[in-house]
C-alpha positions in Angstrom: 35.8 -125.6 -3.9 36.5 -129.6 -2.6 36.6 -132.3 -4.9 32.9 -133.2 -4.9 31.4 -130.0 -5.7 33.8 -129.7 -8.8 32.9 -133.2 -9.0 28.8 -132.3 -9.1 29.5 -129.5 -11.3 31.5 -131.2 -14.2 29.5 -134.3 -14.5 26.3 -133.1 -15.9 28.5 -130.9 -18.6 30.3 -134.2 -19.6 27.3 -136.3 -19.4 25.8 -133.3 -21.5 28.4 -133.7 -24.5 29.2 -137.6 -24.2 25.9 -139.1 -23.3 24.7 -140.4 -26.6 21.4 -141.4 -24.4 20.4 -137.9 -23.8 20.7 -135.4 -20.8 20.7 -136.5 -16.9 18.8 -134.6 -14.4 20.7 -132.2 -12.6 19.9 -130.8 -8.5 17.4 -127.7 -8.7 20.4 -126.4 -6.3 22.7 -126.7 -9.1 20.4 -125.4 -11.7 19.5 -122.4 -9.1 23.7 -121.3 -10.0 23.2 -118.7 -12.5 26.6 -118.8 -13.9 26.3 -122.7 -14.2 22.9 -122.2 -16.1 23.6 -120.5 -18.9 27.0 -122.3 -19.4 24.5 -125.5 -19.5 22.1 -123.5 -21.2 24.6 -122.9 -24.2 26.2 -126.1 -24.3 22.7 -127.8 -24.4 22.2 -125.6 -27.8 25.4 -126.1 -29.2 25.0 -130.2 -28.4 21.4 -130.1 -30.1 23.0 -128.2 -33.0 25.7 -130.7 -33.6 23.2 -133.3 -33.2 20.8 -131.1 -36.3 24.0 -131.0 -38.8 24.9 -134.8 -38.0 21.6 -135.7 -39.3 22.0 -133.3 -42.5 19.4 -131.0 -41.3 21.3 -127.8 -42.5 18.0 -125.5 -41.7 18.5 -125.4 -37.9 19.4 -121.8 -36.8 22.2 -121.4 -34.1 22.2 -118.4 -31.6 24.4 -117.0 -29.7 28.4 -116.2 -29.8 31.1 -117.2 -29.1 34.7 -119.3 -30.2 32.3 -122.8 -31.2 29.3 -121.0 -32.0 31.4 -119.2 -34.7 33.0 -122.5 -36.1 29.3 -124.1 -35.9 27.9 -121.5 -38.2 30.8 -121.7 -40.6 30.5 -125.5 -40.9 26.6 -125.1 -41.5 27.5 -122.2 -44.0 30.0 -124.3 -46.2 27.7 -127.1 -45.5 25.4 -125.6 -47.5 27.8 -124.5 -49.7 28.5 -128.1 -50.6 24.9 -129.2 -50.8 24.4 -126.3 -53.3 27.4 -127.5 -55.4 26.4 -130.9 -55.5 23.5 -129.9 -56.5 25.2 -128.0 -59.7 27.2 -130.6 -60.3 24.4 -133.0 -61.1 22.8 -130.2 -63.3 26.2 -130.8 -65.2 28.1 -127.9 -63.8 32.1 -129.0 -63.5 33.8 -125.8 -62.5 32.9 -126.4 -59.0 35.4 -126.9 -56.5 35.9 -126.9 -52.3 38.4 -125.4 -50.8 37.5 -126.0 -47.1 37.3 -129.6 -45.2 41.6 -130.8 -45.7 41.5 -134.0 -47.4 37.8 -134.2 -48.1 38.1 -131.1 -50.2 41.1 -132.6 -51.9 39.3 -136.3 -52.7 35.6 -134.1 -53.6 38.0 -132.0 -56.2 39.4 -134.6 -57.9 36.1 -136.6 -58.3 34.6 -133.4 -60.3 37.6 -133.5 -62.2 37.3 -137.2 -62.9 33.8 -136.6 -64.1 34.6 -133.2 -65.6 36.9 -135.5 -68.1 34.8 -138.2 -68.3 32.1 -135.9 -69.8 35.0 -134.2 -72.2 35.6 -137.6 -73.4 31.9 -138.5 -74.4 31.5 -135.1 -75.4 34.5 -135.8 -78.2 33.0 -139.1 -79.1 29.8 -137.7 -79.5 31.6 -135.0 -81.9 34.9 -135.7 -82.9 35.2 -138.5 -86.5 37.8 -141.5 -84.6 40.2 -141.3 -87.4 40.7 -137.4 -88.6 39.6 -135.8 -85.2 37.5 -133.5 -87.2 33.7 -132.7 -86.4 31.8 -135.5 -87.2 28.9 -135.5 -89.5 26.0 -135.4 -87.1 28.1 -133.0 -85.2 29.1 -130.8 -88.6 25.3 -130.4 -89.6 24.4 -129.7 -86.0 27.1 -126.6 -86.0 26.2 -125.9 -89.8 22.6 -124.8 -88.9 23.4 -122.5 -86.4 26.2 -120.8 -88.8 22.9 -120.6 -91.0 21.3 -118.9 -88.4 24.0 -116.4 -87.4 24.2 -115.5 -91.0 20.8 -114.4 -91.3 20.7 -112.8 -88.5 23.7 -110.5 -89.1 22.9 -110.5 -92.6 26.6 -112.0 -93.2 27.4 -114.5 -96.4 28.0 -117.9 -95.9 29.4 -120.1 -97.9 30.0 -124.3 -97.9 32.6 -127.0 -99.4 31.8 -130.4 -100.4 35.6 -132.0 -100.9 36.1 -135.8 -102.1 39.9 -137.3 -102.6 39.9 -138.5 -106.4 40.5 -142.2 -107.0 40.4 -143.1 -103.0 39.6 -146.4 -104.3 43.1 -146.7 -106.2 44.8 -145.3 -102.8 43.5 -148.2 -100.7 43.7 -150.9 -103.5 47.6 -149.8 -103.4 48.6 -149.1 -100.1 46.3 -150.6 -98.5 43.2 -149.5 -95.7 46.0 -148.6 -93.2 47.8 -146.5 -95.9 44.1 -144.6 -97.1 43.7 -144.1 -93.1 47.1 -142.2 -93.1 46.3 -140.4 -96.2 43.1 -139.7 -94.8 44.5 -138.4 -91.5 47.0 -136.1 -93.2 44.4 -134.6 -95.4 42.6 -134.0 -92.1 46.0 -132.0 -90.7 46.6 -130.3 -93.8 42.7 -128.9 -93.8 42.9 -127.7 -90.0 46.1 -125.6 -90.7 44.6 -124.4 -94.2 41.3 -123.3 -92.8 40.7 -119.6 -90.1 39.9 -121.3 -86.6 36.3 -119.9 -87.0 35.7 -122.1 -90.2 34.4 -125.8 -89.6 35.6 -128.8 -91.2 34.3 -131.6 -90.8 34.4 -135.5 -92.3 30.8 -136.3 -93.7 31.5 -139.9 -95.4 34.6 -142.1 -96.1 36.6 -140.0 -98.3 34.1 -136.9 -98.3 35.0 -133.8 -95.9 33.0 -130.5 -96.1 33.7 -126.8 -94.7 31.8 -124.2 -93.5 32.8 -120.7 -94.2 31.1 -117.8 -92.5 31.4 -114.6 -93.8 32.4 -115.4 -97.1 30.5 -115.5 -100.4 31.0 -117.6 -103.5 33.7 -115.4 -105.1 35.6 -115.6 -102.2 35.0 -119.2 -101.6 36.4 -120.3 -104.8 39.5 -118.3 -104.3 40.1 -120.4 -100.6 39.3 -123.7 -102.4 41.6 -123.4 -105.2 44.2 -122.3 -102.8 43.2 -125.8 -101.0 43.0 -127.7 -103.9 47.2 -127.0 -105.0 48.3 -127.5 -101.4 46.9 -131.0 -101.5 48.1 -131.1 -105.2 51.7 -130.4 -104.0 51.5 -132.3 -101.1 53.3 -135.8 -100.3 53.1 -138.2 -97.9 55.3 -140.7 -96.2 53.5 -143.6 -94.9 55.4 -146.0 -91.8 56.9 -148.0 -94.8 58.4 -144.8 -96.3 56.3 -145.4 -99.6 55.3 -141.9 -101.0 51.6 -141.2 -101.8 50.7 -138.3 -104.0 46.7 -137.2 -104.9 44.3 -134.3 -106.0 40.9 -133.6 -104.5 37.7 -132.2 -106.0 35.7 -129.3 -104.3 32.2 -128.4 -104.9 31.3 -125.1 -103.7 27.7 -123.0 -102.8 26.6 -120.0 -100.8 23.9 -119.6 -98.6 20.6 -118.6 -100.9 17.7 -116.9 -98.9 15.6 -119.3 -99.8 17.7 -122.2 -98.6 15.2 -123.3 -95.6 18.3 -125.8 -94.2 21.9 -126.2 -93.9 20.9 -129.5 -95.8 20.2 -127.8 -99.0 23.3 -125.9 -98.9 25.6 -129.0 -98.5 23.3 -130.6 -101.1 24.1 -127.6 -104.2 27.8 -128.0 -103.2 28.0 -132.0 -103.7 26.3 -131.1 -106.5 28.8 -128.8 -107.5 31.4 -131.7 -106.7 30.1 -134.1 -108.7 29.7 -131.2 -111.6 33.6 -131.1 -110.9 34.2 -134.9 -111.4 32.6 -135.1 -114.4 34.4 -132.3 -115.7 37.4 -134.0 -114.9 38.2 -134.1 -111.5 41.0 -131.7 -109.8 38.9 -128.8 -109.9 36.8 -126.2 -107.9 33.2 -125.9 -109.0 30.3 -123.6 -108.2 27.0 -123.6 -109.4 25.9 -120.6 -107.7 27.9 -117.9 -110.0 
């Protein structure tokens, strides 16, 4: 074969792949080659395909076999892939992660981790009480209906703490706001490592904390309380200027009634009970519902 036929067969295959413009006309002659027609033939499709995914039209179906065809399809195939998990991502779905693509997969990972975090951290804020890092009240009474809910429906008892530090006033008038935040965040320490991990404990007001306890009724309730109630009796702590701070706590205690319509009315019989408790003379567990 001389130079120019090569020469009139390989420029229409690279004006084919690098002409932006479109495709030249080629020589009937040429075209009449059958061997050369269907090499043009498939490179046409395979140049029209490339041309589909560059535009994002993923919906373009490629025929045929071969080493690029293959590659093609997989490309389309984890293209779509990715279109899908972007789509779960913005439906707030964060486990999803690419594993094809090198660095892209790499830099599209770490930006779902990044927001995966990002929505863990609004999620605590939402949640979490800044200073103890226990469920916060809208967050407790949130969690405290659905315990409600479980109860009844597996006919379980449930039953609900109201707890207030006596004399807070005298803590902070004596050691000051930053020594009542330490106290405050030690109580909140001692509670998570007094309390079963399927309990909730959460800080409803400055000094006030209450506890959810499925699967446990009033009797059994008081027994957990006053348990509670001489830990933090025994219990001293050292504040950053190594001053000692000793103090009691009152609990209020109630059980789920069956005619209790919210988890409102629960919390309400066991500040009740609370108060019941200071007035009897603080450092005490009290239930009304024996």
């Amino acid at each position: 074969m001389s130079e120019a036929q090569m020469r009139e067969i390989l420029t229409p295959l690279a004006d084919l792949l690098n002409n932006p413009a479109g495709i030249k006309e080629i020589s009937p002659e040429l075209m009449a080659k059958t061997d050369f027609r269907e090499l043009y033939q498939s490179l046409a499709v395979i140049r029209e395909f490339a041309l589909t995914l560059s535009r994002g039209d993923l919906s373009t179906k490629l025929n045929g076999k071969g080493f690029v065809v293959a590659h093609l399809k997989a490309l389309q195939s984890n293209l779509r892939h990715l279109t899908w998990q972007t789509k779960r991502i913005a439906q707030g779905d964060l486990i999803q992660r690419v594993d094809f693509m090198g660095d892209f997969s790499d830099s599209f990972n770490s930006m779902v981790e990044a927001l995966a975090k990002t929505q863990a951290d609004l999620e605590e804020l939402a949640t979490t009480d800044p200073l103890t890092k226990l469920e916060n009240r809208r967050s407790f009474f949130d969690k405290g209906q659905r315990c409600i809910e479980q109860s009844r429906r597996y006919e379980m008892p449930m039953s609900v703490f109201v707890l207030d530090l006596d004399h807070f006033k005298k803590i902070n008038d004596t050691f000051g706001h930053h020594g009542g935040d330490q106290v405050l965040r030690s109580v909140a320490e001692i509670f998570r490592t007094s309390f079963r991990s399927t309990d909730v404990v959460g800080r409803i007001g400055g000094e006030e904390f209450s506890v959810i306890l499925p699967e446990e009724d009033a009797k059994r309730a008081q027994m957990v309380a006053q348990r509670v109630m001489e830990q933090c009796r025994s219990a001293e702590i050292e504040l950053e200027d190594a001053r000692v701070v000793r103090f009691t706590l009152s609990i209020g205690v109630a059980q789920l009634r069956a005619n209790d319509k919210n988890f409102e009315q629960v919390v309400q019989r066991a500040d009740d009970a609370l108060y019941a408790a200071k007035r009897a003379g603080r450092n005490r567990v009290c239930c009304l519902d024996e």
